[in-house]
C-alpha positions in Angstrom: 193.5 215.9 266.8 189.9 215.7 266.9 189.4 213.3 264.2 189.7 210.2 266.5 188.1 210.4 269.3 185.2 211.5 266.4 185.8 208.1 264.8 185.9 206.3 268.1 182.2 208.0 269.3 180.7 206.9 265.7 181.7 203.6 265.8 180.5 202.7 268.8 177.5 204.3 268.0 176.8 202.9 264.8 178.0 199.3 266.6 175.3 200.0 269.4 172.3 201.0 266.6 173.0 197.5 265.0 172.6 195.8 268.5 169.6 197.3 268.7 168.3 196.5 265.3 169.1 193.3 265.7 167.0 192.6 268.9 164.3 194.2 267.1 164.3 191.2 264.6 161.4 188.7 265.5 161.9 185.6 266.2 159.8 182.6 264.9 157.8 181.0 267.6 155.2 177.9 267.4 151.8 177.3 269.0 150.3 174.1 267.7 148.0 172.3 269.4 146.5 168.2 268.1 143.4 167.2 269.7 141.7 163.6 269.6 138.5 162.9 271.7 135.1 162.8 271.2 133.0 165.8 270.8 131.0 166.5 274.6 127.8 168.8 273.6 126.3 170.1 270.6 127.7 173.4 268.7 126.6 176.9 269.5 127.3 179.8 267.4 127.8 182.9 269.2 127.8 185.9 267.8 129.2 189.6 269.8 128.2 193.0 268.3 130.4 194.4 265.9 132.7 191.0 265.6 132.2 187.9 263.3 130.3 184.6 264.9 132.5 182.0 266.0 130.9 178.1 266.3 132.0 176.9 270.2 132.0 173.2 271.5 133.6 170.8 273.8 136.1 168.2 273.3 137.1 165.4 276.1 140.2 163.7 275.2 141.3 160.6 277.8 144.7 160.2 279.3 145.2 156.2 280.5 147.9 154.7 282.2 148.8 151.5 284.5 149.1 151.9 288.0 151.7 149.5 290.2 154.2 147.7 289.0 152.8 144.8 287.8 153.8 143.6 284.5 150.6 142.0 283.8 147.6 143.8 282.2 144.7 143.5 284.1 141.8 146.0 284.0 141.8 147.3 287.3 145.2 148.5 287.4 144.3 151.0 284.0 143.3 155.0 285.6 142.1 157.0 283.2 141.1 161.1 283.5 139.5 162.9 280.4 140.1 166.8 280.0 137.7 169.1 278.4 138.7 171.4 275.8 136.8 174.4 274.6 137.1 174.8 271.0 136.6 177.3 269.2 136.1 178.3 265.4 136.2 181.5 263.8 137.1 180.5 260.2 134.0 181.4 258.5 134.0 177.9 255.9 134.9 175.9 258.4 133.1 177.4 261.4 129.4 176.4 259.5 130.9 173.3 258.7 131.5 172.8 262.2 128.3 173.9 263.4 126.3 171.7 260.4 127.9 168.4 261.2 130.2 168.4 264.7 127.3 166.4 267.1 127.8 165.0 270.9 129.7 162.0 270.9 131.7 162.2 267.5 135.2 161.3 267.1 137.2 164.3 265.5 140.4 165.6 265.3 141.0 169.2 265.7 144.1 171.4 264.7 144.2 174.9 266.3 146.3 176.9 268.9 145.7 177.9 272.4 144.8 181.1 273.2 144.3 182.4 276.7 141.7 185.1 277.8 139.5 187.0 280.4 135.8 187.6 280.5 133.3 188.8 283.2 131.0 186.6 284.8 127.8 187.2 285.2 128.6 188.6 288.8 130.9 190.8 287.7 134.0 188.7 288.4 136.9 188.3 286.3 137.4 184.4 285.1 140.5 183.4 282.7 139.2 180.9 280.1 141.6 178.7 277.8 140.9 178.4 274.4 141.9 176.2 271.5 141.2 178.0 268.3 140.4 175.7 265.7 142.1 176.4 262.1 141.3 172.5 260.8 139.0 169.7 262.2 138.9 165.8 260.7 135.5 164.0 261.4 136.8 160.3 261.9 134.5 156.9 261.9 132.7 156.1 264.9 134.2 152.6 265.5 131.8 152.3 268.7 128.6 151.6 266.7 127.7 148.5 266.2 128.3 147.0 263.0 124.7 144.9 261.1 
């Protein structure tokens, strides 16, 4: 008499436990980030108490395109707008490689992820600051430099 409804509350409870051990499984998610520009200041290393140094720089990469219709290529009608990335290297082989031999004005790719964070200014106000966390940077030819 009892047996079934018995049988009927453990299944479903056994059936809901599953449900929930299977939202519990993670997913697999992707934050890559490719970065071409040239470099825009020097390295620092910065180092917090307590926490490992990290090399920071800048990198401008250049978005161009043609504005109006024309089919003809004519320099005027090219707009361009660079965007400056902070980058950001905490891999301790590669972040004093970075700070040896990144200078202003090289060409380098950079591999990493973006990471978003808050600090304090220095009056006390609350800024967000984007972050691309380097994890592998290619130092490419200058092609600008004039050949003898």
């Amino acid at each position: 008499m009892f047996r079934r409804p018995v049988l009927q509350v453990l299944h479903q409870f056994v059936r809901h436990e599953s449900e929930i051990a299977s939202s519990l499984v993670l997913e697999r998610s992707l934050n890559r980030v490719q970065l071409l520009g040239r470099v825009g200041q020097d390295p620092v290393m910065r180092q917090v108490e307590g926490k490992n140094p990290v090399t920071i720089f800048s990198l401008a990469t250049n978005e161009m395109w043609r504005s109006g219709d024309s089919e003809e290529y004519q320099m005027g009608d090219v707009s361009q707008k660079t965007t400056w990335h902070r980058i950001s290297v905490f891999r301790p082989g590669l972040r004093d490689v970075a700070y040896q031999y990144v200078k202003k004005g090289a060409r380098i790719y950079v591999e990493g992820k973006v990471d978003y964070g808050e600090y304090m200014d220095k009056n006390n106000v609350r800024r967000q600051a984007t972050t691309i966390i380097a994890d592998n940077i290619i130092f490419l030819s200058d092609q600008t430099k004039e050949k003898v």
